[in-house]
C-alpha positions in Angstrom: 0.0 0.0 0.0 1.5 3.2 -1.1 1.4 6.2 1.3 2.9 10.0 0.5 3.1 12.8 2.9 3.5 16.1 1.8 3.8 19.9 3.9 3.0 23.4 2.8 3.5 26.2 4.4 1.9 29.7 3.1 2.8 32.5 5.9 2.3 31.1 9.2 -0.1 28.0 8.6 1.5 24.9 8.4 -0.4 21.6 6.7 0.7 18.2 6.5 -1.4 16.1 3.8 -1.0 12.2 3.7 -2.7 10.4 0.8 -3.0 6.9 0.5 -5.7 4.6 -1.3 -9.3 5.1 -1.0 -12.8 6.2 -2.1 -12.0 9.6 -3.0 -12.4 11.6 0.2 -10.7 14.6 1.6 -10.7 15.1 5.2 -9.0 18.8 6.6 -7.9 18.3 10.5 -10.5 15.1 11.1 -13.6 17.4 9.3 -14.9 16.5 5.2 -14.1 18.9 3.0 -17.9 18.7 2.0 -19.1 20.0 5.3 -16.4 22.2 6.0 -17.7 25.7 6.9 -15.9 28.1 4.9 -17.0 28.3 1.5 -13.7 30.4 -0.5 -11.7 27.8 1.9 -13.4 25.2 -0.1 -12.8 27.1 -3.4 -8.9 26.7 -2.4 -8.5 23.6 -1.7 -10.3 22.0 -4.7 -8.4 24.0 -7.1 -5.6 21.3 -7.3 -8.2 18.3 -6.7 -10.3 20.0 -10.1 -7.3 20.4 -12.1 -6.0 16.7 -11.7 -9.5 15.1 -12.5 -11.6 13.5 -11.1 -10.5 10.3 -12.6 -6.8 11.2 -10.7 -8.5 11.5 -6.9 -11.6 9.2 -7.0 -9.3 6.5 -5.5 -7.7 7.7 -3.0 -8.0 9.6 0.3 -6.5 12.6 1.3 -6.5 13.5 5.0 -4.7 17.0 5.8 -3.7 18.3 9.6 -3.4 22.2 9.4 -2.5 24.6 11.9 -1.6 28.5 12.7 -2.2 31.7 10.6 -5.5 32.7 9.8 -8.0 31.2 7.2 -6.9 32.3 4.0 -3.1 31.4 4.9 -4.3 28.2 6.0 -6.6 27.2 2.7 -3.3 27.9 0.5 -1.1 25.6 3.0 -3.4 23.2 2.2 -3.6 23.2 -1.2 -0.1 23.7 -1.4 0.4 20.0 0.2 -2.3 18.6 -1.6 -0.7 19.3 -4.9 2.4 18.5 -3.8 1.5 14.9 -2.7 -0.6 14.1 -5.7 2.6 15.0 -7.5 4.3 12.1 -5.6 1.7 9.7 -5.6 1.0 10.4 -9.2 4.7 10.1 -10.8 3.8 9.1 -14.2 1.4 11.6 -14.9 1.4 15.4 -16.4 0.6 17.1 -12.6 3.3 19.0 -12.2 3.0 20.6 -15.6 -0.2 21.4 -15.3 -0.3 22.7 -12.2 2.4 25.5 -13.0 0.8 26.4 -16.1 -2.2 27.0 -14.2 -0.5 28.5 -10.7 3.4 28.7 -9.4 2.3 28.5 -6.2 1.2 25.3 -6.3 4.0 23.7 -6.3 7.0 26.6 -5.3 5.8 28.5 -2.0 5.3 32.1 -1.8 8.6 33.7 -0.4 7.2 36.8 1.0 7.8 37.4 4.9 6.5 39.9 7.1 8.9 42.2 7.8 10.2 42.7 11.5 9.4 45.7 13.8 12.4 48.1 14.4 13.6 49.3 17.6 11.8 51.8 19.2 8.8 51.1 16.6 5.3 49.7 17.4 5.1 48.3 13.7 7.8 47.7 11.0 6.9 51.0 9.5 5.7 53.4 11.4 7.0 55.7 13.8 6.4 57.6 16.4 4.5 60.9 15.4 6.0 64.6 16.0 4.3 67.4 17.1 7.0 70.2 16.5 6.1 70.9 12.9 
């Protein structure tokens, strides 16, 4: 029985994804993707999912543990994973060409960081304001 685990990381969120054989389900920390609350989370994560077919992911399972950052950070942690294990699990097909035709960040993660506060700053841009001009 063939298992792949996969991470993605998008800010702060974390996910791991582990995909093995099954009946097509998708499970995001222990809930169904069908049932899951957030509608544009939902939209995210079946991006990569609707681009491999439904031939692709009708027989297998995909059950993904995410955690920090907010909900949008957390949606494209997740579907950064799941792309990135149906990649492995999927060798001899086209994935990974597809997928960065249709989005880089599917595959490569987003670089961008926040930047730090300075010293004597209460955010990383903005100072302190004057009063003597």
């Amino acid at each position: 029985m063939k298992i792949v685990v996969a991470t993605g990381k998008r800010k702060t969120a974390i996910a791991k994804a582990l995909v093995k054989p099954g009946k097509g389900r998708v499970f995001i920390n222990g809930i169904p993707l069908e049932i899951y609350p957030n509608e544009l989370f939902k939209q995210k994560v079946m991006e990569p999912l609707l681009l491999a077919g439904r031939e692709i992911w009708s027989n297998i399972d995909i059950y993904v543990n995410v955690r920090g950052g907010g909900v949008i950070g957390q949606a494209d942690a997740v579907r950064f994973a799941i792309a990135r294990a149906l990649v492995a699990f999927f060798p001899e097909t086209n994935l990974k060409k597809v997928y960065k035709e249709y989005d880089r960040t599917l595959l490569a993660g987003d670089p961008r960081q926040t930047e730090p506060e300075k010293y004597m700053h209460y955010s990383a841009r903005r100072a302190w304001q004057k009063s003597y001009r």
